[in-house]
N, C-alpha and C positions, 0 to 999 in steps of 0.2 A: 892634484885633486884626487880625492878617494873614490874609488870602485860607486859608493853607493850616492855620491852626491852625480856623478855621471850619469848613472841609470836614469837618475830623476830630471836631469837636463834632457837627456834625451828622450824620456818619456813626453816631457814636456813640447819640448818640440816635435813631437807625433802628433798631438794634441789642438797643437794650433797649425797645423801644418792642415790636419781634416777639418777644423773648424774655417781656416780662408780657402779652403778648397769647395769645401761647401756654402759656402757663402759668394764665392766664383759663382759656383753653377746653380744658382737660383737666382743671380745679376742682381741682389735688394741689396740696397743701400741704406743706410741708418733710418734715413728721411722715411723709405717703405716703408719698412717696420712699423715708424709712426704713425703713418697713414692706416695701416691695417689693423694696428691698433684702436685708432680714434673710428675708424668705422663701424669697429665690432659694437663701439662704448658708446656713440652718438648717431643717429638718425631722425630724420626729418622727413615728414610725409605729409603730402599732397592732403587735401579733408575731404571726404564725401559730400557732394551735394544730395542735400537729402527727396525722399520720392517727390512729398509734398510739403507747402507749409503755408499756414494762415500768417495773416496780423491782424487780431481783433475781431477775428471769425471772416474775415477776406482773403480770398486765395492770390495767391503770389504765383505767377504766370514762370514756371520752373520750367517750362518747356521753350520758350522765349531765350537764345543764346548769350543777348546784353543782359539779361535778368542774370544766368545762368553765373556769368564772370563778374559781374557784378556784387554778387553774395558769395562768391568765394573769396571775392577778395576782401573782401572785410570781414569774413570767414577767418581767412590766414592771418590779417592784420591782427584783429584779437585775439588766438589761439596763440602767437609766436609773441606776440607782446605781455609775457606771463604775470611778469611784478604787477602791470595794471589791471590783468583781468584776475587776477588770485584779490586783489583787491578788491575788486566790484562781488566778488563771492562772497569775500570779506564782510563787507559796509551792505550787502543785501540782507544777508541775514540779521542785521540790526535794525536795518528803516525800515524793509521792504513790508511788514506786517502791517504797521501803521499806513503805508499808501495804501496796500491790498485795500483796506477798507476805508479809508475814506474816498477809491477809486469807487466801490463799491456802492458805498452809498450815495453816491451821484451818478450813478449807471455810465461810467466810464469802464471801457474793457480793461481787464487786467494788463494786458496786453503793453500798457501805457505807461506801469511800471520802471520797462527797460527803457522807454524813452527820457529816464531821468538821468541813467546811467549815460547814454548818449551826449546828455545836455551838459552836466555836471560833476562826473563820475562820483557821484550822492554828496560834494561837495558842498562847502557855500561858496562858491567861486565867483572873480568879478569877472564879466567879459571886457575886451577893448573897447565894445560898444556900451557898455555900463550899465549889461544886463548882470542880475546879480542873485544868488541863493542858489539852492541845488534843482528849483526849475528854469533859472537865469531868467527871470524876467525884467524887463526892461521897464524904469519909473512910469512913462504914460500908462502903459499897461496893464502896469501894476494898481494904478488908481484907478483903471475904467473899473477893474472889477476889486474895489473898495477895499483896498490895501491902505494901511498909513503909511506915509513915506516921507521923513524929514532928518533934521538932524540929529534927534533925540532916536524917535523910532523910525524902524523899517521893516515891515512886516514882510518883505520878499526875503526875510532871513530867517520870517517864524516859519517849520516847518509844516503845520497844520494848515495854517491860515494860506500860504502860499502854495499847498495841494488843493487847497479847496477856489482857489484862485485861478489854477493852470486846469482844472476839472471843467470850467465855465469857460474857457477859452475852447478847450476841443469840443464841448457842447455846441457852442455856436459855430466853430469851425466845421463842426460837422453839418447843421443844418444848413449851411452855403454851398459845402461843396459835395454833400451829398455820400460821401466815404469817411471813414475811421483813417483807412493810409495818406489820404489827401490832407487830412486836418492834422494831423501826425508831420505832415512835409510842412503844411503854412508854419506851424509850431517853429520852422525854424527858418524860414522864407520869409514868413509873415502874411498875411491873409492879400493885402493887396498886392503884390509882387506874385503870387502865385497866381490871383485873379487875370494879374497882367499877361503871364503866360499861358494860361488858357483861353484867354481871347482871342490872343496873337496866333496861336499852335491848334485852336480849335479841339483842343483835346481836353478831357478833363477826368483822365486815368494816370495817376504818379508813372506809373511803366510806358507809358508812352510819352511822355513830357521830356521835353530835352531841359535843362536847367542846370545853373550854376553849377559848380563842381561840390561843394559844400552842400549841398540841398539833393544833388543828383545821389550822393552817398550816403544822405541821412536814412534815410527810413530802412537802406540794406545794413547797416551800422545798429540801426535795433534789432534787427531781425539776425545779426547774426551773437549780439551778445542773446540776445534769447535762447537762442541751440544750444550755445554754449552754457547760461546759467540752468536752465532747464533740463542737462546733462553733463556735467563738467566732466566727469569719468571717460566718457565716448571721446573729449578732445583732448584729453591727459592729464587734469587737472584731479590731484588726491587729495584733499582738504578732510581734517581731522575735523570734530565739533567742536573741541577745544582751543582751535584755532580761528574759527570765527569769532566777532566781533558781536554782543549781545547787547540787547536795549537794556537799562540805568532805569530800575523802580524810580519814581518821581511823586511827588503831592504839588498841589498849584495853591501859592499865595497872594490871594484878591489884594490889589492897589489902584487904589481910587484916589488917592491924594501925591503930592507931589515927594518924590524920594532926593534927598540935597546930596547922599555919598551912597555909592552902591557899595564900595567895599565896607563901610561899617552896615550897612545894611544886610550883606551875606555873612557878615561872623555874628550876624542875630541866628541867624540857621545853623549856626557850626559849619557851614563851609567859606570860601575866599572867594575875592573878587573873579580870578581867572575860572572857577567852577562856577559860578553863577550865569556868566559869560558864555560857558562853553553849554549852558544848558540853554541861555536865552539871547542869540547871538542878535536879534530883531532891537533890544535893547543898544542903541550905538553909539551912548554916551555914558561917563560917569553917575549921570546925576540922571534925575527926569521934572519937568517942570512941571507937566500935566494941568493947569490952569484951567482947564475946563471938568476936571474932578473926573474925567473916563473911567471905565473899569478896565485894568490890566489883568491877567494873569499869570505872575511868574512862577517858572518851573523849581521846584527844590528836591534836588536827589536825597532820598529816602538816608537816612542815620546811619551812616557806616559802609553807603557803598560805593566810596572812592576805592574801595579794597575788592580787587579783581578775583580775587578767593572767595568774597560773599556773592558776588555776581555769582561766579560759579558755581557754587550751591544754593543759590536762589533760580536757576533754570536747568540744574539739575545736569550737568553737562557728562556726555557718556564720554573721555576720550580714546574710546576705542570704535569711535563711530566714525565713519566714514563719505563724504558728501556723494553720493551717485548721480 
């Protein structure tokens, strides 16, 4: 072997001789390493409960220790469950304008809003109990306060009509039980099952009610997707404008007679069966019979904007904006 391949051998083993020497006397193992790595890269923290907070212009009793773990925990539950609360940022800034005001116009607190996020994550979703649309309400319900509801149509999927539906349920829930948080909890109790437990429990304050598990966590499940929507930056969420979700210009086409094919009926508009659909889901058949000549009005997205580029510059989107 040559002089200068030796040097480099031996070089070499100097080399690794102070690397497992030092690697001796600091005892880490590959696995450490990792670890100290992933610590520096990943953390997870605890959330602040905040000083004070309403629902609806009512104070929420933060001083109260079960209130306290109560909303943190569904604090943490939304905050660490990201895909679905990037979501609800998502789908709010597309509906939410339209409840705001028709909340409004029926002197329902805004507040009321988040309780659809609760209900439905702004879905049409069906429940087990065959409540159904993004207020989820339930068929009798839906016809006390004068919903159609059959096989043709189903107005618990129109979203106007079924805001203005669930507006007249916390109205009157509210004159029963005397609170915005109480009518807020029947909302998903239901008005007599809540009755029943404050007859029985003598109480008739949500924070002092002992109640099912599903009902005991509702109203802290709005209140915490609230904190959250209401500052998503403060729980880590960085949402661009170009990444939210925007409402679809629209014009409504009067039908007072009976429609025999809906998909030759939406390529009168230049759009397809599945777009007509996605604009008027209350519609639940192909056809409509309509025999009594009603007046309907279906929704038709405006010439051109299945094209998420004309959305775009039809609401003028900054994407260097940032949701705070």
């Amino acid at each position: 072997m040559s002089k200068k391949y030796t040097s480099l051998t031996i070089i070499l083993i100097l080399v690794l001789s102070l690397v497992f020497i030092n690697l001796r006397k600091d005892n880490n193992t590959p696995e450490d390493y990792f670890h100290q790595a992933f610590q520096k890269k990943y953390s997870i923290f605890s959330l602040p409960i905040p000083d004070s907070l309403e629902f609806a212009g009512e104070k929420v009793p933060l001083d109260h220790f079960d209130v306290r773990e109560a909303l943190d925990q569904e604090l943490l539950i939304n905050t660490y469950w990201q895909s679905q609360t990037l979501l609800f940022i998502k789908r709010a800034n597309k509906y939410f304008p339209e409840i705001e005001k028709v909340l409004k116009d029926n002197g329902i607190p805004d507040d009321f809003k988040y309780l659809v996020l609760a209900e439905s994550d702004l879905k049409n979703a069906v429940s087990p109990s065959g409540a159904v649309g993004i207020w989820q309400l339930l068929k009798g319900t839906a016809k006390d306060y004068g919903l159609e509801v059959n096989k043709e149509v189903d107005e618990r999927y129109h979203f106007e009509k079924s805001t203005e539906a669930a507006c007249e349920y916390f109205k009157d829930a509210h004159d029963l039980f005397g609170s915005w948080t109480m009518a807020a909890a029947s909302y998903n109790m239901g008005r007599r099952g809540l009755i029943r437990q404050v007859n029985r429990q003598k109480e008739n304050n949500y924070y002092d009610l002992l109640l099912n598990s599903e009902t005991a966590r509702y109203v802290y499940r709005i209140l915490a997707i609230k904190l959250i929507l209401e500052n998503p930056n403060k729980y880590g969420f960085h949402v661009r404008s170009e990444d939210l979700y925007h409402s679809v210009p629209v014009y409504e086409v009067k039908v007072d007679t009976a429609v025999t094919d809906f998909a030759d009926f939406a390529k009168k508009y230049n759009i397809n069966y599945k777009i007509l659909k996605y604009f008027n889901p209350w519609l639940r058949d192909s056809f409509l019979t309509n025999t009594s000549g009603k007046e309907y009005f279906i929704k038709i997205p405006k010439e051109g904007y299945r094209s998420y580029s004309k959305i775009v510059d039809y609401v003028e989107i900054d994407s260097t904006t940032v949701i705070d």
